[in-house]
Phi, psi and omega in degrees: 000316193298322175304312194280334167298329200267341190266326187302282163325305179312293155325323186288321208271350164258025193001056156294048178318312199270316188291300183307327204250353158294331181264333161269336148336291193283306157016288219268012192241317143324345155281313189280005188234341179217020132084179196292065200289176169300308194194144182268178159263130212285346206273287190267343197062029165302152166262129195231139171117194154280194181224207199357073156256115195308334180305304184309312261259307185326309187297305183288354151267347161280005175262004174100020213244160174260115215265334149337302173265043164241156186269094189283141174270343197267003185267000000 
């Protein structure tokens, strides 16, 4: 997760908008689908780690979403 904020940040600021805003989408849609893990698998998007883990949680808030009005499928 932390990789894909930074690879994101990185995009924006070499201003790879549409590449940047596709690594947050899908982020936030592995979050929002396999709930607050450690780390996904990059392949299938197994939830891998531990889980109510605080990094993901920093990270989707630092891409900007209100972590409040998301739907978890897994609960």
């Amino acid at each position: 997760m932390q990789l894909n904020y930074m690879i994101s940040y990185g995009l924006e600021h070499e201003g790879e908008y549409s590449l940047a805003k596709r690594i947050k989408d899908d982020t936030i849609k592995l979050i929002k689908v396999g709930g607050m893990h450690e780390y996904f698998n990059p392949h299938t998007g197994k939830v891998l780690g531990g889980h109510d883990f605080s990094w993901t949680a920093a990270i989707l808030s630092a891409l900007g979403r209100d972590s409040s009005n998301l739907k978890f499928t897994n609960n």
